[in-house]
PATI-533828 format. One record per residue (C-alpha): residue number from 1; residue in one letter; x, y, z negated. Coordinates in nm, 4 decimals. Layout:
<recs>
+-----+--------+----------+----------+----------+
| num | residu |       px |       py |       pz |
+-----+--------+----------+----------+----------+
| NUM |      a |        X |        Y |        Z |
...
+-----+--------+----------+----------+----------+
</recs>
This chain:
<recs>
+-----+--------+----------+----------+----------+
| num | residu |       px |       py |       pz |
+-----+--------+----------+----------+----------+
|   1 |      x |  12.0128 |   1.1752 | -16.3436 |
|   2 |      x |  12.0575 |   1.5398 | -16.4611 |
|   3 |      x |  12.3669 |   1.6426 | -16.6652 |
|   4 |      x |  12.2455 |   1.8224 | -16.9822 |
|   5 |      x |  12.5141 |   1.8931 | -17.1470 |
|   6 |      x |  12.7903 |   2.1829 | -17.1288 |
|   7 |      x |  12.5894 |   2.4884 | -17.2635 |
|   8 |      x |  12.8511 |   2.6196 | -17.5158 |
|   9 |      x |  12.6334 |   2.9344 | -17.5685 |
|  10 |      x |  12.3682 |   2.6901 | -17.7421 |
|  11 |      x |  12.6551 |   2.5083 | -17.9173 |
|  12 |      x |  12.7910 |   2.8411 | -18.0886 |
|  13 |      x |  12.3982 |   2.9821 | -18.1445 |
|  14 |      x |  12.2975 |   2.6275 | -18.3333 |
|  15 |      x |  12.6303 |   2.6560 | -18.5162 |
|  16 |      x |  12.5824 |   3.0435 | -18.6361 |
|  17 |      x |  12.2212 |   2.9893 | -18.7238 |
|  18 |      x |  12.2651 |   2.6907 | -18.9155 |
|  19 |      x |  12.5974 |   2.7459 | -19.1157 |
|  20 |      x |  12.4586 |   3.1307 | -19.1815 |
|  21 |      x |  12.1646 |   2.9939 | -19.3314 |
|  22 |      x |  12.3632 |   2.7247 | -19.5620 |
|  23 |      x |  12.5317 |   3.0348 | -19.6647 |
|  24 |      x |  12.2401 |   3.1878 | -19.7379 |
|  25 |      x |  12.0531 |   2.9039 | -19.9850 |
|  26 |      x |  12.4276 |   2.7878 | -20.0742 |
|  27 |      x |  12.5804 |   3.1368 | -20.2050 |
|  28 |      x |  12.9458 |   3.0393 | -20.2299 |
|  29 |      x |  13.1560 |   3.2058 | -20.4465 |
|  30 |      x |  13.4189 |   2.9849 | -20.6437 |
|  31 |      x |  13.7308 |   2.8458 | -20.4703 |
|  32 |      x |  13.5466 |   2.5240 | -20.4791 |
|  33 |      x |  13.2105 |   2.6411 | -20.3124 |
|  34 |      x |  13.4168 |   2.7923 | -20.0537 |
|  35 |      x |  13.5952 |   2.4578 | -20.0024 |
|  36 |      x |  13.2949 |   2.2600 | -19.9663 |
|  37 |      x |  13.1071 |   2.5065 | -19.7131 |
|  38 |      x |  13.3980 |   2.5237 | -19.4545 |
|  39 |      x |  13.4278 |   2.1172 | -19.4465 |
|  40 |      x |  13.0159 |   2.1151 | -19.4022 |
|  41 |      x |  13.0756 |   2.3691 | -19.1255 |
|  42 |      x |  13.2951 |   2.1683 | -18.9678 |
|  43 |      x |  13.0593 |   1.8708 | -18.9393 |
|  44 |      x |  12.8437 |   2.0983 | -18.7672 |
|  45 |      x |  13.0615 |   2.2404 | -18.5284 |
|  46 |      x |  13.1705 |   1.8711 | -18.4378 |
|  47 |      x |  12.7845 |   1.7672 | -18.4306 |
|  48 |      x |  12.6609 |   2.0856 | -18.2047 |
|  49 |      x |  12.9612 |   2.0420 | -17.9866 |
|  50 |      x |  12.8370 |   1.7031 | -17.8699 |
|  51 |      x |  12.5077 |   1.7980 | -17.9510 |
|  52 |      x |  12.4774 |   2.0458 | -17.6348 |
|  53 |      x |  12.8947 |   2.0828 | -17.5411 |
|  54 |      x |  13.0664 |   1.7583 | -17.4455 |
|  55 |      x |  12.9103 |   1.4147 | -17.4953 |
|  56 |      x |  13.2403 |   1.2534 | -17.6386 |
|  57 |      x |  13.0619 |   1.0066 | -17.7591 |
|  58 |      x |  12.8808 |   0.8704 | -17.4893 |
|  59 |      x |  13.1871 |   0.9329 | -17.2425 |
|  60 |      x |  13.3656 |   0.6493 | -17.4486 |
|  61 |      x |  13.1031 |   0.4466 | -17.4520 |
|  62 |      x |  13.0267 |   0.4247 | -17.0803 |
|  63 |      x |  13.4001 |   0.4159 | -16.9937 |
|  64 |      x |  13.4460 |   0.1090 | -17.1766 |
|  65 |      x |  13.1088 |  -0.1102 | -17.1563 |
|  66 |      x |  12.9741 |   0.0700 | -16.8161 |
|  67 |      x |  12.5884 |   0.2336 | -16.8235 |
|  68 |      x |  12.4622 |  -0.1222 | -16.8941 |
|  69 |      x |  12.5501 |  -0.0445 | -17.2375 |
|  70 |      x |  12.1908 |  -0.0028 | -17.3914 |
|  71 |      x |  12.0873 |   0.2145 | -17.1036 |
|  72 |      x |  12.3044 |   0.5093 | -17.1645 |
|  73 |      x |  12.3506 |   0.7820 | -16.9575 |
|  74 |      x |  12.4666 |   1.1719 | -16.9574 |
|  75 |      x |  12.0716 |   1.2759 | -16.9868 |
|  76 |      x |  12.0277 |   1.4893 | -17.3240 |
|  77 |      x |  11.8229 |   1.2288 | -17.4679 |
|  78 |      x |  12.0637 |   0.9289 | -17.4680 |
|  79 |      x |  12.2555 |   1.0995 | -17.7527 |
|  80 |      x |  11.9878 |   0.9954 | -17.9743 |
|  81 |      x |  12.2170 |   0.6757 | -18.0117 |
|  82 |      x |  11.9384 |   0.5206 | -18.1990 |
|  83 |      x |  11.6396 |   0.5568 | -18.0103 |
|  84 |      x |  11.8840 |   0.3630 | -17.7361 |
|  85 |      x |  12.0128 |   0.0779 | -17.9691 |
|  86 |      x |  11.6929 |   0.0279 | -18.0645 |
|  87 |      x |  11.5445 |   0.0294 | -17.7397 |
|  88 |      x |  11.2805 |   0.2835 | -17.8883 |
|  89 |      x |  11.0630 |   0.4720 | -17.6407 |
|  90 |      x |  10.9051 |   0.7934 | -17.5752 |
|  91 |      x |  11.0056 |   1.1800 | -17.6621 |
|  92 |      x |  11.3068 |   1.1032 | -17.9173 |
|  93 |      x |  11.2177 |   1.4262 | -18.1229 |
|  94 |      x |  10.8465 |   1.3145 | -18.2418 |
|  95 |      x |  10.9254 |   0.9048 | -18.3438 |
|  96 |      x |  10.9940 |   0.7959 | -18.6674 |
|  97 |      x |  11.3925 |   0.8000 | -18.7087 |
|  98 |      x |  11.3668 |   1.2041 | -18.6004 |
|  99 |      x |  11.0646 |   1.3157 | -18.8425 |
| 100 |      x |  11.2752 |   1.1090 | -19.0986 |
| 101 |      x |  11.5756 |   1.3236 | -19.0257 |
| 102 |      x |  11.3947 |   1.6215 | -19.0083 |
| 103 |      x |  11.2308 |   1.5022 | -19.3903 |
| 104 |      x |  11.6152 |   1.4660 | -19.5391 |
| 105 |      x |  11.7744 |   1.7603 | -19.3388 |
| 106 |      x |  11.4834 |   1.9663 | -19.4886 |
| 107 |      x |  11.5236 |   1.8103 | -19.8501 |
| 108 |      x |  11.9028 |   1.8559 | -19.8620 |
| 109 |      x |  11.8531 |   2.2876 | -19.7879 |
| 110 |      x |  11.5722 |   2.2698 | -20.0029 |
| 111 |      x |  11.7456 |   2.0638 | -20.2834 |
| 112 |      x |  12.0685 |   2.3082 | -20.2635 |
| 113 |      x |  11.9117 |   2.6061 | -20.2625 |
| 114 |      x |  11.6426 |   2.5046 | -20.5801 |
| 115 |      x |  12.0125 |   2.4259 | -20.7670 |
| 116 |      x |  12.2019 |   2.7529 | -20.7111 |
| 117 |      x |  11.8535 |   2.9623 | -20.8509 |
| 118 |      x |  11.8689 |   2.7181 | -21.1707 |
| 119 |      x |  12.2881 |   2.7966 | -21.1485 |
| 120 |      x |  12.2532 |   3.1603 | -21.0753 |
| 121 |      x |  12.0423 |   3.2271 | -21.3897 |
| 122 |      x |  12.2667 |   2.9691 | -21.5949 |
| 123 |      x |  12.5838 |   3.1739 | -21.4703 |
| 124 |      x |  12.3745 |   3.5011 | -21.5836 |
| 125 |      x |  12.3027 |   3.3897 | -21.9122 |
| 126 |      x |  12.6702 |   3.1965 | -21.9662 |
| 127 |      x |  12.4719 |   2.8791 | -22.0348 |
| 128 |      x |  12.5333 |   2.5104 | -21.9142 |
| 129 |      x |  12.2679 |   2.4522 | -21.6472 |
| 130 |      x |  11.9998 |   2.1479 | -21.7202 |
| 131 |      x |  11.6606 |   2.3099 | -21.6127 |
| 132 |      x |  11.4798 |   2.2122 | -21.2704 |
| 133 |      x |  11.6871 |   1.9982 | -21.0474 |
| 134 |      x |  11.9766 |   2.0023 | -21.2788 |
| 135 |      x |  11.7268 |   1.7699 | -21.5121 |
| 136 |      x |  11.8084 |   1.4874 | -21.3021 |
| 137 |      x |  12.1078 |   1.5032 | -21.0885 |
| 138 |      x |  12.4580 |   1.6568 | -21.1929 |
| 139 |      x |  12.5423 |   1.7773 | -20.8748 |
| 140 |      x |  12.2129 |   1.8724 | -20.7025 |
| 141 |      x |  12.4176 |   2.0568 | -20.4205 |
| 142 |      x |  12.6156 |   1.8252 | -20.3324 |
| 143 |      x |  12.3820 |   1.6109 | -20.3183 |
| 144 |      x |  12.1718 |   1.8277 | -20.0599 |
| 145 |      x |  12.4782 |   1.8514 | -19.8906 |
| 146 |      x |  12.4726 |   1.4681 | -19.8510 |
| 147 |      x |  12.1032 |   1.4469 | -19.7390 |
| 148 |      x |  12.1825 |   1.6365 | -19.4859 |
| 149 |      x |  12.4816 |   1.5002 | -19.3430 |
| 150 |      x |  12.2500 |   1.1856 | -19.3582 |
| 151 |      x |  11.9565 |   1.3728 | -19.1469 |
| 152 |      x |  12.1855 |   1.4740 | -18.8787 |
| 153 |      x |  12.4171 |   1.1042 | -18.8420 |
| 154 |      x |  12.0288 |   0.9608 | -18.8135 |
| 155 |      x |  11.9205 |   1.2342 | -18.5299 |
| 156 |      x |  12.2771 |   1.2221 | -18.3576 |
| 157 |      x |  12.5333 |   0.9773 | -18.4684 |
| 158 |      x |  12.9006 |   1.0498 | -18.2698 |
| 159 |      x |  13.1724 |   0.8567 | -18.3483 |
| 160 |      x |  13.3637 |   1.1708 | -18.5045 |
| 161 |      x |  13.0347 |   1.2754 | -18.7287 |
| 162 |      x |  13.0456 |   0.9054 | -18.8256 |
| 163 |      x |  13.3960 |   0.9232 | -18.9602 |
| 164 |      x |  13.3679 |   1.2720 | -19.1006 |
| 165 |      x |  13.0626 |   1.1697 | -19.3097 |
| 166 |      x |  13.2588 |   0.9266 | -19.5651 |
| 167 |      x |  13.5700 |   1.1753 | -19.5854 |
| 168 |      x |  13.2853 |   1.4616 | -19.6540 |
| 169 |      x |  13.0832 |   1.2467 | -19.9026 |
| 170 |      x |  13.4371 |   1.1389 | -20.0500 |
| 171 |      x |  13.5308 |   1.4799 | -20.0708 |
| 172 |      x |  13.2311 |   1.5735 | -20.2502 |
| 173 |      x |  13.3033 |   1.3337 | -20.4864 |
| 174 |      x |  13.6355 |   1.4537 | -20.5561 |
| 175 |      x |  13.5556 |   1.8308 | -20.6103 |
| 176 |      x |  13.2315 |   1.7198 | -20.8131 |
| 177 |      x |  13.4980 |   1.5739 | -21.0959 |
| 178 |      x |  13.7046 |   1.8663 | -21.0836 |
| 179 |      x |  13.3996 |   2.0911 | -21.1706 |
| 180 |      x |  13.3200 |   1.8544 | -21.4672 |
| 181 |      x |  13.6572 |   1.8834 | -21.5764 |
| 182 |      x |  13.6337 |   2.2315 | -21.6153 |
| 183 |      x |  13.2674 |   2.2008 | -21.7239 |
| 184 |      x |  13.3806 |   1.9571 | -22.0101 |
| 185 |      x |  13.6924 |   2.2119 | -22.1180 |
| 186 |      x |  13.3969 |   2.5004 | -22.0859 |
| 187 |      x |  13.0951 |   2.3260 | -22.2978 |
| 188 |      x |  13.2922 |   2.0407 | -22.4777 |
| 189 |      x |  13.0765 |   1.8518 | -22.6411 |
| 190 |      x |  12.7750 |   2.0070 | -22.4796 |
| 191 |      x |  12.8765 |   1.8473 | -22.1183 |
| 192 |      x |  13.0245 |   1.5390 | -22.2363 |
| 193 |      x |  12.6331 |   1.4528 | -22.3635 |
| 194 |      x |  12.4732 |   1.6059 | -22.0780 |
| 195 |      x |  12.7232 |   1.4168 | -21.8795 |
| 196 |      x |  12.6276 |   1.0737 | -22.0175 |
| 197 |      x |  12.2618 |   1.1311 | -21.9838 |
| 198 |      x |  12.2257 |   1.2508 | -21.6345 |
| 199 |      x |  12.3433 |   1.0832 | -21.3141 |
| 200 |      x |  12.6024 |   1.2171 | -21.0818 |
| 201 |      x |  12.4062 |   1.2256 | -20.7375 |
| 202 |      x |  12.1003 |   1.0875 | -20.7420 |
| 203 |      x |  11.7629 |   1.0542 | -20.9856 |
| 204 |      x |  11.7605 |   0.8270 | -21.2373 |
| 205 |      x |  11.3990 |   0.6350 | -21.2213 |
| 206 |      x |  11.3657 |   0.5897 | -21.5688 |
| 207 |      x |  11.4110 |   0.9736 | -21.5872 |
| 208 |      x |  11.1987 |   1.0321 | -21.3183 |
| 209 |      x |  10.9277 |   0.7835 | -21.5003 |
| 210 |      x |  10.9948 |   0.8903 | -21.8090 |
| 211 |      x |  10.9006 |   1.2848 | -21.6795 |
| 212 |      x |  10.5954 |   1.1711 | -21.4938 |
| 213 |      x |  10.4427 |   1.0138 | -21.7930 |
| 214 |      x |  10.5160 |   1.3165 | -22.0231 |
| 215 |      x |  10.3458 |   1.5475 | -21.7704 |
| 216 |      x |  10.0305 |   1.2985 | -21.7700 |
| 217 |      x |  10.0483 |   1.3005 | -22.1571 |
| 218 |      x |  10.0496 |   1.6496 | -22.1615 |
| 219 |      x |   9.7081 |   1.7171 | -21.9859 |
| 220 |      x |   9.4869 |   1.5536 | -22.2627 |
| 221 |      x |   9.6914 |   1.7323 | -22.5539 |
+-----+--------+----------+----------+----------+
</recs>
């Protein structure tokens, strides 16, 4: 059984590329932007470093239940915690729980960086924004934020990524009502109706259903 782990250069390249490419689709600039890309960032530096650094995860595991438990061993592809518990064979990174988490990892950076372009031009134009993704979900970054965080505990659940994820989403949830609050002092009665018509997080079907057969309407007018 080869040891695959310990290659810190990987763990610090994955970490750079990633969290400079959040930057890049996430654009912080408030206090609050800046708050919620340093806690992502440090999911991912927790992730990468068990990822390709240290296999805490699997160390505990071992120590107490022994190598019996599911199978596990130091190889690189016993990290994919899932694949083991679920005694799923083959190449981890081409069966159904990875292209899933590749499908939601890809969503969540495409999600948050189709928000900031409807924000940008909202900010430019000192409007509320309620075009394109903001039609359906309040917080559309946060909530690509969340898919994410989602994508990865599905690829590579640790025992410290699965504890971070509910203080993160928490978190989330916390800064996402002090951005109404100022939204609401901003726009006034303007938020409080956008507010009760759109959901916080995530599509409401109706909405969605509601869209689909306008668009279908449409074509024969």
């Amino acid at each position: 059984m080869k040891y695959e782990y310990g290659n810190w250069i990987i763990v610090a390249l994955n970490f750079f590329i990633f969290v400079t490419f959040l930057k890049s689709v996430f654009k912080p600039r408030t206090k609050i932007d800046w708050q919620t890309f340093r806690i992502f960032s440090a999911f991912l530096a927790a992730l990468f470093a068990e990822m390709y650094g240290f296999p805490l995860t699997i160390y505990l595991l071992t120590s107490f239940f022994g190598n019996r438990f599911f199978n596990l061993d130091f190889s690189h592809d016993s990290g994919h915690l899932l694949n083991k518990f679920f005694n799923i064979g083959g190449d981890p990174h081409f069966n159904l729980i990875h292209l899933v988490s590749y499908g939601l990892i890809a969503g969540g950076f495409i999600l948050i960086a189709s928000a900031w372009k409807v924000l940008y031009n909202a900010r430019k134009q000192k409007k509320l924004a309620v075009t394109g993704v903001y039609h359906y979900i309040r917080h559309p970054q946060y909530s690509g934020f969340i898919l994410i965080i989602l994508g990865f505990l599905l690829q590579w659940p640790t025992i410290i990524t699965l504890l971070m994820a509910p203080v993160l989403i928490f978190r989330y949830s916390k800064l996402a009502c002090e951005e109404e609050k100022e939204m609401t002092k901003k726009y006034k009665e303007e938020y409080t109706e956008y507010k009760n018509k759109i959901p916080t997080f995530f599509p409401s079907i109706s909405i969605l259903v509601f869209d689909l057969i306008k668009k279908r309407l449409n074509r024969y007018v």
